[in-house]
C-alpha positions, 0 to 999 in steps of 0.5 A: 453273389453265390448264396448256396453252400456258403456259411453267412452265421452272424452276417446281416445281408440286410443291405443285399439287393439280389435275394430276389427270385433266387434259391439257396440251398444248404446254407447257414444264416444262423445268429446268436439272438432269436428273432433276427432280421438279417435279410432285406426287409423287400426280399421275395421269390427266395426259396431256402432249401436244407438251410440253417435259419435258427433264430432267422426271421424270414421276410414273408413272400419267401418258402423256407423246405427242410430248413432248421428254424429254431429259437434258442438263447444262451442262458445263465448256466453257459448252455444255449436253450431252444426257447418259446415264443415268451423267450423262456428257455424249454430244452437244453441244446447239446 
């Protein structure tokens, strides 16, 4: 499967048995709930170059260069929020 160029937003490739040794560039992997983990938990050598990873969590063994690597939540007022490390919502996005 070609992972480069693509947009994989809300997918889980969890169940992927070729992210191994491979870059990715300039795709989205983006999910709606932070802290995600929607790629193989034995994923190594992957390098994510220019990629949307926002509330991604990536397995360690891979590099992550110009990626967008945010937390955010929807919050009660309709608007997603980048959120801290605790989850409290910090600025409004958009």
């Amino acid at each position: 499967m070609t992972y480069s160029f693509n947009d994989f937003t809300g997918a889980n490739l969890s169940g992927k048995t070729d992210m191994f040794d491979i870059e990715i560039r300039s795709s989205c992997f983006s999910q709606e709930k932070p802290d995600s983990n929607i790629f193989p938990q034995n994923m190594s050598g992957v390098t994510f170059i220019n990629c949307n990873l926002d509330n991604c969590i990536i397995p360690a063994g891979n590099a992550v260069i110009d990626c967008s690597q945010r937390r955010f939540k929807a919050q009660d007022d309709g608007f997603d929020w980048l959120i801290d490390k605790n989850n409290n919502p910090i600025e409004r996005l958009g």
